[in-house]
C-alpha positions as protocol buffer text, in pm:
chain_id: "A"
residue {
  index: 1
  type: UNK
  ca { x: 326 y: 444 z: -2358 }
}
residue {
  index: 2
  type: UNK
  ca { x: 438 y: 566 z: -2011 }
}
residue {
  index: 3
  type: UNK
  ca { x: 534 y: 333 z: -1762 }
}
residue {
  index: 4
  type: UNK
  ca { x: 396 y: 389 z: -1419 }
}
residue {
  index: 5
  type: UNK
  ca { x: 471 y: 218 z: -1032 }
}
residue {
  index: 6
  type: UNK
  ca { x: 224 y: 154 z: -822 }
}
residue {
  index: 7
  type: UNK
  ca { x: 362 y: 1 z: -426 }
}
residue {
  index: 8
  type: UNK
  ca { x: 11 y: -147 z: -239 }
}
residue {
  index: 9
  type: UNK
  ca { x: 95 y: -163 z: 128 }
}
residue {
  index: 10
  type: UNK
  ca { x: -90 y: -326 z: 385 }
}
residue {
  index: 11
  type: UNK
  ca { x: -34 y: -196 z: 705 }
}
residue {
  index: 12
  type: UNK
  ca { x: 221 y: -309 z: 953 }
}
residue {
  index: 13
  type: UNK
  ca { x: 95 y: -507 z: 1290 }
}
residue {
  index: 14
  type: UNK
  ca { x: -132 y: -367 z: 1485 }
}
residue {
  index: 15
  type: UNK
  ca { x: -213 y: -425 z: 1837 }
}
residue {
  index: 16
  type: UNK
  ca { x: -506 y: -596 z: 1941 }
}
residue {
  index: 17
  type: UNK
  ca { x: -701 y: -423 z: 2259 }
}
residue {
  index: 18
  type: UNK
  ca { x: -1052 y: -489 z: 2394 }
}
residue {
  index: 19
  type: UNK
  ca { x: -1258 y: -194 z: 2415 }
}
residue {
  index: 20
  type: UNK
  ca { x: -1029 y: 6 z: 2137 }
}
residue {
  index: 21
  type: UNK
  ca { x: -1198 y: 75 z: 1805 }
}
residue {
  index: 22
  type: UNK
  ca { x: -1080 y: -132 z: 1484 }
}
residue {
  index: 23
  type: UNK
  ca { x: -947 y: 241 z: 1312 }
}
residue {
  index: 24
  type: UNK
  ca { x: -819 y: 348 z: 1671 }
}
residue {
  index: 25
  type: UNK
  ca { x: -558 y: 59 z: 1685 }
}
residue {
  index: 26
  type: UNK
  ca { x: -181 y: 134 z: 1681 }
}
residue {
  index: 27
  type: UNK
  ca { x: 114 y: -48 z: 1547 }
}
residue {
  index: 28
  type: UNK
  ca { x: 255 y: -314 z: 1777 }
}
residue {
  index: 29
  type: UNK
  ca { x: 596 y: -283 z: 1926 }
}
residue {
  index: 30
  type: UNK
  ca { x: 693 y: -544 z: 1586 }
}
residue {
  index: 31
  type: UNK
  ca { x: 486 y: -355 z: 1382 }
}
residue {
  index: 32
  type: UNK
  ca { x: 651 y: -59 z: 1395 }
}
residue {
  index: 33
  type: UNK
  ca { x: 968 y: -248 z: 1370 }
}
residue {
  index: 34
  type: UNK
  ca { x: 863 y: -372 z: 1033 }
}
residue {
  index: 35
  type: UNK
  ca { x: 766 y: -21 z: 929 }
}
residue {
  index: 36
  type: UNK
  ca { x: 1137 y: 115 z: 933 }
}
residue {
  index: 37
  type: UNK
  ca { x: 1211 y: -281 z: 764 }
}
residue {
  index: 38
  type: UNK
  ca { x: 960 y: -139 z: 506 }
}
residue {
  index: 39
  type: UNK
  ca { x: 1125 y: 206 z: 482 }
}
residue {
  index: 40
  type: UNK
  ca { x: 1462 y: 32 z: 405 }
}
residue {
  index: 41
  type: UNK
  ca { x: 1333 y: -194 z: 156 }
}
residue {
  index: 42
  type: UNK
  ca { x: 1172 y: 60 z: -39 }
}
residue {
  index: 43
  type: UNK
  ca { x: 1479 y: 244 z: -31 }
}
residue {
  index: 44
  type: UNK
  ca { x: 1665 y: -30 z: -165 }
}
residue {
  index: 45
  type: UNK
  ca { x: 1463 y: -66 z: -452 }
}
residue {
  index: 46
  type: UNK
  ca { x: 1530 y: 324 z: -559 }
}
residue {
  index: 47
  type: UNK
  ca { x: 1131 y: 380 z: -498 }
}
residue {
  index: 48
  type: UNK
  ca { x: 1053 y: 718 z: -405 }
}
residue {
  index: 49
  type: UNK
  ca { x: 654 y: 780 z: -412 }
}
residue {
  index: 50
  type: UNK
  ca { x: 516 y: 1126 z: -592 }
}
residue {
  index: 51
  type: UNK
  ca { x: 216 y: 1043 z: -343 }
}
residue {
  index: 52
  type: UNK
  ca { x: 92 y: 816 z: -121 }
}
residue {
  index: 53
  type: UNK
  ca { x: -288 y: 793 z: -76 }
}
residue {
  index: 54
  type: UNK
  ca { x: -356 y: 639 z: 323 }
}
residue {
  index: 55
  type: UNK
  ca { x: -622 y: 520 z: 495 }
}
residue {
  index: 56
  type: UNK
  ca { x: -723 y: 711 z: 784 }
}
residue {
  index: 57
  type: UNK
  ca { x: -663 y: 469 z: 1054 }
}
residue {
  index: 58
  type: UNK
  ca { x: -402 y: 505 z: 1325 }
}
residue {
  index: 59
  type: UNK
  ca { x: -189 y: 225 z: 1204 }
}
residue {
  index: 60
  type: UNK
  ca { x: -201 y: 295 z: 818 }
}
residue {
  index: 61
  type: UNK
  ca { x: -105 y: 648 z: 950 }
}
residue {
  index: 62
  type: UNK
  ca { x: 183 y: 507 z: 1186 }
}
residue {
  index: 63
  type: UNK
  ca { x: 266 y: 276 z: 874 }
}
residue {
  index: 64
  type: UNK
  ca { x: 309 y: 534 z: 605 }
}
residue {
  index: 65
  type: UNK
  ca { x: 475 y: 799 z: 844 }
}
residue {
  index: 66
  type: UNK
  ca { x: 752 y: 550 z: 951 }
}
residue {
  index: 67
  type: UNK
  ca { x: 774 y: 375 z: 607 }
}
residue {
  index: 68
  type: UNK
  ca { x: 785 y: 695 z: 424 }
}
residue {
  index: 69
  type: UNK
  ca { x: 863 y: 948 z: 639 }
}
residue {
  index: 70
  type: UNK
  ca { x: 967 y: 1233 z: 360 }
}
residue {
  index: 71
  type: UNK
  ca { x: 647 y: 1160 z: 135 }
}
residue {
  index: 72
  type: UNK
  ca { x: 347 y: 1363 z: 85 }
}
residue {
  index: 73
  type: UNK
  ca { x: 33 y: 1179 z: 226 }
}
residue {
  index: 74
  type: UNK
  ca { x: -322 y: 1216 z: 120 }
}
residue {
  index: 75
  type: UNK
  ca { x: -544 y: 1051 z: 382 }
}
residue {
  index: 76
  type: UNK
  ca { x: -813 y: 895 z: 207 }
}
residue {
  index: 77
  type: UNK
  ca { x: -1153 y: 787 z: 399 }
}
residue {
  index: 78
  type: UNK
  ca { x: -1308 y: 586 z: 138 }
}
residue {
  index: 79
  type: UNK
  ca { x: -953 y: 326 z: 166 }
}
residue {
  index: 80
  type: UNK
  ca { x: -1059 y: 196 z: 502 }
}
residue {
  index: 81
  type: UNK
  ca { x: -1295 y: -88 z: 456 }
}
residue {
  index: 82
  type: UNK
  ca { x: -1251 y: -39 z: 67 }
}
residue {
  index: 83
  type: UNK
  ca { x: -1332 y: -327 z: -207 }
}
residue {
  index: 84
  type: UNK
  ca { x: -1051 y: -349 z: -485 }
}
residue {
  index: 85
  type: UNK
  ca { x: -1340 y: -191 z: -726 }
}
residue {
  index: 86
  type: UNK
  ca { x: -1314 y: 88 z: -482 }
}
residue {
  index: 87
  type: UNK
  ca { x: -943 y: 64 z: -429 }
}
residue {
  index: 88
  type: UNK
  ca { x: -889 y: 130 z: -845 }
}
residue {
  index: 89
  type: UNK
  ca { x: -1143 y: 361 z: -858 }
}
residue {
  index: 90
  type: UNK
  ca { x: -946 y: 575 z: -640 }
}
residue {
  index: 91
  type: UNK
  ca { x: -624 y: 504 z: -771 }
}
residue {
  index: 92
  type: UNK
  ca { x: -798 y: 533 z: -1128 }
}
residue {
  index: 93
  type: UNK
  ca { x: -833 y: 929 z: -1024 }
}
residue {
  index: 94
  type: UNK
  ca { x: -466 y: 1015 z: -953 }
}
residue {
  index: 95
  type: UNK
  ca { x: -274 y: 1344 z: -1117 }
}
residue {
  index: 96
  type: UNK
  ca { x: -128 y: 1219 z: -1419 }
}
residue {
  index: 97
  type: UNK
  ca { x: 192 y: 1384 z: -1324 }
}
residue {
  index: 98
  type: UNK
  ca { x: 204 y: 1117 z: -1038 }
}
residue {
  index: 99
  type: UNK
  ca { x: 457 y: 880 z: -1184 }
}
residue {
  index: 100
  type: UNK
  ca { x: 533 y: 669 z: -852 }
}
residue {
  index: 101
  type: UNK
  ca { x: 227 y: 607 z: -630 }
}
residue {
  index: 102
  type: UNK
  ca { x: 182 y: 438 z: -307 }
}
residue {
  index: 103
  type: UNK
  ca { x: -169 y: 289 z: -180 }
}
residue {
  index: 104
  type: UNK
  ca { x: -153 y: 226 z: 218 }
}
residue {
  index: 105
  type: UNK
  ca { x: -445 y: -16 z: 333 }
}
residue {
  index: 106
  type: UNK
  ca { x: -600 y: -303 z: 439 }
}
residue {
  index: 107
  type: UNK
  ca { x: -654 y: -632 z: 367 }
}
residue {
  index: 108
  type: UNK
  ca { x: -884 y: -823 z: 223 }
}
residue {
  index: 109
  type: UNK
  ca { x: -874 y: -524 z: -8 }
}
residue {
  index: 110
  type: UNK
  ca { x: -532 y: -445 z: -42 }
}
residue {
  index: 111
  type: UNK
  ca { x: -467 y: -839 z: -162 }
}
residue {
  index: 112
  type: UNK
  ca { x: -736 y: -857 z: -352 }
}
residue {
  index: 113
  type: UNK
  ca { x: -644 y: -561 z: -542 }
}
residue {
  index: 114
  type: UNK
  ca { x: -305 y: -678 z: -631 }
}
residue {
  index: 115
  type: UNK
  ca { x: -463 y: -1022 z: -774 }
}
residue {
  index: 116
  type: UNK
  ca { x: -682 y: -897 z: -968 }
}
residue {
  index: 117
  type: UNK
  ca { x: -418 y: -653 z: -1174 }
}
residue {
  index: 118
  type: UNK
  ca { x: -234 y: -940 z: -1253 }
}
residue {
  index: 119
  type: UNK
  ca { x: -483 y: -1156 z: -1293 }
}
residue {
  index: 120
  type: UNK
  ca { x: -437 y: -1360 z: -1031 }
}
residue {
  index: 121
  type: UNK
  ca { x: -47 y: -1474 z: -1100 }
}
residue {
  index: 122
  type: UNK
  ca { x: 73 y: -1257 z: -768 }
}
residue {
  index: 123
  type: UNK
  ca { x: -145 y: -1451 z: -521 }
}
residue {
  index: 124
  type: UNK
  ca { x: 131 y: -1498 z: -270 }
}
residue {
  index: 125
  type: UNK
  ca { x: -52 y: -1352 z: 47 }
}
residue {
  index: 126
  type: UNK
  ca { x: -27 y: -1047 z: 201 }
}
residue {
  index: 127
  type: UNK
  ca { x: 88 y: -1035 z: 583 }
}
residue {
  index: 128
  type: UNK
  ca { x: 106 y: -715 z: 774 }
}
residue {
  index: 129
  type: UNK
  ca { x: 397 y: -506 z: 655 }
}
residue {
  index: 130
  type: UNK
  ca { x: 395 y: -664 z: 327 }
}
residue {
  index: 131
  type: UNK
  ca { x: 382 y: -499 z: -30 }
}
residue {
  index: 132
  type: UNK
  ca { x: 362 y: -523 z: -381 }
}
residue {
  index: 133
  type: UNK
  ca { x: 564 y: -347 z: -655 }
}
residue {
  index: 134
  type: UNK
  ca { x: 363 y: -297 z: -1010 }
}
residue {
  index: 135
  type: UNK
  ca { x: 409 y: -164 z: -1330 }
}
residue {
  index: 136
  type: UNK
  ca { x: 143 y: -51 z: -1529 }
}
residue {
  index: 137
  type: UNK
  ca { x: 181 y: 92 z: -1865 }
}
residue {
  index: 138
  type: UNK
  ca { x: -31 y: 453 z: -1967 }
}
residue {
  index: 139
  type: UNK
  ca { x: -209 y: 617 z: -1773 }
}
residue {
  index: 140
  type: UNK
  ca { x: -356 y: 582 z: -1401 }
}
residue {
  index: 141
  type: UNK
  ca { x: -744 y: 676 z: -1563 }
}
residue {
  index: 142
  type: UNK
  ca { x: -693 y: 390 z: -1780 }
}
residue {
  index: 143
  type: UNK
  ca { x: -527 y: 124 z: -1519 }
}
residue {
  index: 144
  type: UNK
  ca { x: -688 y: -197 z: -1522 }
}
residue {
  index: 145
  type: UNK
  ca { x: -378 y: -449 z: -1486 }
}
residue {
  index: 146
  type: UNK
  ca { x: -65 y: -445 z: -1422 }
}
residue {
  index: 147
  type: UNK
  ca { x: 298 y: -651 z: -1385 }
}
residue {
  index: 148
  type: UNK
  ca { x: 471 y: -756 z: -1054 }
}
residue {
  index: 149
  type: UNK
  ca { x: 788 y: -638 z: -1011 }
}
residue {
  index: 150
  type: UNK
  ca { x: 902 y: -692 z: -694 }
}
residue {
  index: 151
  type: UNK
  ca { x: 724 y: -824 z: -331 }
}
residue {
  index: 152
  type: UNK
  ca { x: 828 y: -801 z: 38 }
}
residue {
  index: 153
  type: UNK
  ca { x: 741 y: -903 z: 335 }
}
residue {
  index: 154
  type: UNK
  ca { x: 827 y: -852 z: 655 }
}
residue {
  index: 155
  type: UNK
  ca { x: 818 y: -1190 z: 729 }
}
residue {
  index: 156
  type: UNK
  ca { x: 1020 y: -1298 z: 403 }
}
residue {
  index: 157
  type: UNK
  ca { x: 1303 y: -1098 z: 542 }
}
């Protein structure tokens, strides 16, 4: 069996502006802080992603370029507003040869997704900036749970 990592990231804080559209809203002055807080911590934990799959948004885009600045980024519509059904669907269709693979989102889906691969022991919350380490064992077509490894949060550190 080959052991895979999958990091789900929610996106750091965005701002809140009337008039702006929900995709069109940047990261706050603290949420771009917590980005490079995520970049470090990720670092620290030797993860280095073969791909990260993004939501389109402007602050899953701000997130993933500050928090993972040298990674290749696939920006994935069908992630914004996404279900976790959705969510594993998409991560369901990764390249094989991905061995490390980083899912940049949004809650409720991003949360959700993580409780229901471990069956609802990681249920810890999921506040802007935060993320989830999991291994899952075989192959990314056949994920359907997965182990906890490590969490962060920006607001936990």
């Amino acid at each position: 069996m080959t052991a895979r990592t999958l990091v789900v990231l929610r996106h750091a804080k965005a701002v809140s502006a009337a008039g702006l559209a929900d995709r069109e809203r940047p990261l706050s002055k603290d949420g771009e802080h917590d980005a490079h807080k995520v970049a470090k911590a990720l670092a620290g934990l030797d993860l280095r992603p073969d791909l990260v799959v993004c939501s389109p948004s402007v602050r899953t885009r701000q997130t993933a370029g500050l928090a993972l600045p040298d990674a290749d980024v696939l920006f994935e519509p069908a992630i914004y507003e996404a279900y976790p059904d959705e969510l594993l669907t998409l991560i369901r269709r990764s390249d094989p040869q991905v061995r490390t693979l980083v899912l940049v989102g949004h809650n409720p889906g991003v949360q959700e997704l993580v409780r229901e691969l471990t069956k609802g022991d990681d249920d810890t919350g999921f506040s802007p900036g935060a993320f989830a380490v999991i291994e899952v064992d075989g192959e990314w077509a056949e994920l359907d749970a997965g182990r906890v490894v490590a969490r962060w949060s920006p607001k936990g550190h």
